[in-house]
C-alpha positions in Angstrom: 18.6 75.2 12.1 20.1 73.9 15.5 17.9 75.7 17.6 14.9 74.7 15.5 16.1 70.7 16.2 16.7 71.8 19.8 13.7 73.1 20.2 11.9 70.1 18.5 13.9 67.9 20.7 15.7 66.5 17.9 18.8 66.5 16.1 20.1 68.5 13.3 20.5 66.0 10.8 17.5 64.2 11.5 15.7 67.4 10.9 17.7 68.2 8.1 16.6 64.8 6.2 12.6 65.4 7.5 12.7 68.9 5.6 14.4 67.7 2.7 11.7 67.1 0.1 14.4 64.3 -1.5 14.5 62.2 1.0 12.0 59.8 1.4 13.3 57.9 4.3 12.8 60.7 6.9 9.0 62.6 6.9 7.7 64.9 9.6 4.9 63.8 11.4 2.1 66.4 11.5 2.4 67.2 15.0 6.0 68.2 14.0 5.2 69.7 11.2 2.4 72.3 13.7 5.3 72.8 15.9 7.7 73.8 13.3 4.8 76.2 12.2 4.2 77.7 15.8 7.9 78.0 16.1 8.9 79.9 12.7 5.9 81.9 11.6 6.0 80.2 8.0 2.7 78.5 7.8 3.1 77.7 3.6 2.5 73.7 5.1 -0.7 74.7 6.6 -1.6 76.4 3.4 -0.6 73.8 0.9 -2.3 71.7 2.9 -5.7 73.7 2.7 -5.3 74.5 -0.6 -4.8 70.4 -1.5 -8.2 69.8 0.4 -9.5 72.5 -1.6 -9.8 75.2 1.3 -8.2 78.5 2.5 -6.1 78.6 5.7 -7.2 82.4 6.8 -5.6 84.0 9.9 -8.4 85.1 12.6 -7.0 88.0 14.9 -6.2 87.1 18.7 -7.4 90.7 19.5 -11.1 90.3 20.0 -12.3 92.2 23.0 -14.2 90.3 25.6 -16.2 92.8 27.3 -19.2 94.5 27.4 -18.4 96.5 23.9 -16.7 93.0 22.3 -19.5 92.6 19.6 -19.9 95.6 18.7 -15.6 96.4 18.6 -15.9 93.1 16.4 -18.5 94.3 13.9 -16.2 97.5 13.4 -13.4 96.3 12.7 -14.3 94.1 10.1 -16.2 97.3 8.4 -13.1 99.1 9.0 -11.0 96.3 7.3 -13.5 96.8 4.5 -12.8 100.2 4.1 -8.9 99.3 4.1 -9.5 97.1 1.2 -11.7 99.0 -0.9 -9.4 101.9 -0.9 -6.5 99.6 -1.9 -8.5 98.1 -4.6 -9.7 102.0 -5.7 -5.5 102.9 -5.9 -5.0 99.3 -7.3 -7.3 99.4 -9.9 -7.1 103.6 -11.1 -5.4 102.8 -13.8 -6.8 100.0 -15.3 -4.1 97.0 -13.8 -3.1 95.1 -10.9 0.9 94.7 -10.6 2.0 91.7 -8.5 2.9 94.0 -5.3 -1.0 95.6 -5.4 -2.3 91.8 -5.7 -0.1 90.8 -2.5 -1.2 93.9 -0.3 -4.9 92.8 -1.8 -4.7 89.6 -0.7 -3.1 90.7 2.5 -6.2 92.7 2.8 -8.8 90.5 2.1 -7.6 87.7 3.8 -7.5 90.6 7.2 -11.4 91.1 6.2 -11.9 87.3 6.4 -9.9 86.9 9.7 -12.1 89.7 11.2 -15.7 88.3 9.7 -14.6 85.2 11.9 -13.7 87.1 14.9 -17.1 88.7 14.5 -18.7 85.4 14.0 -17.0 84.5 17.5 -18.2 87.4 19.2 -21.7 86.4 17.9 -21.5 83.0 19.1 -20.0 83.8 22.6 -23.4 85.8 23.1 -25.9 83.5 21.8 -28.6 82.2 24.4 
């Protein structure tokens, strides 16, 4: 955690009391709270968060293409994400269940689909007249 508070120009035991969910003298602000985000690659604040507000914090891929073929590369890989996910759910479902590591690489899947429907949403946009 010291290169965490170094990083967030801070120091260790003030970040210590701002991550502590006991104390209640010390709370990140929410520009911390992004950075520590950004910095770790544990985003379970951003989707608490969306899940209070009663919405879904989805990941949209940072590999869209932005040439010529960049819609159509877009449209394709969310049908190829598709097909990823209905053959997991086909495997998943064959006999009847869903154990807890098929639902995680189902959810994994799904929320890829969503992330690339809005990456193909932004190719759609970036062409609109």
């Amino acid at each position: 955690m010291p290169a965490l508070a170094q990083r967030l120009d801070t120091s260790q035991n003030v970040l210590n009391k701002k991550v502590d969910p006991s104390v209640d003298t010390h709370k990140p602000l929410l520009i911390e709270a992004v950075k520590i985000q950004q910095i770790t690659h544990d985003y379970r604040v951003l989707k608490s968060m969306a899940l209070t507000l009663n919405h879904v914090a989805v990941p949209v891929p940072d590999d869209i293409s932005l040439g010529d073929m960049g819609l159509l590369e877009a449209y394709l890989h969310t049908v190829e994400a598709n097909g990823i996910l209905s053959v997991n759910f086909r495997k998943a479902w064959a006999d009847g269940n869903v154990d807890q590591q098929e639902f995680n690489q189902l959810k994994e899947d799904t929320y890829a689909v969503i992330g690339k429907q809005l990456a193909f949403l932004s190719e759609i946009e970036r062409v609109v007249q």
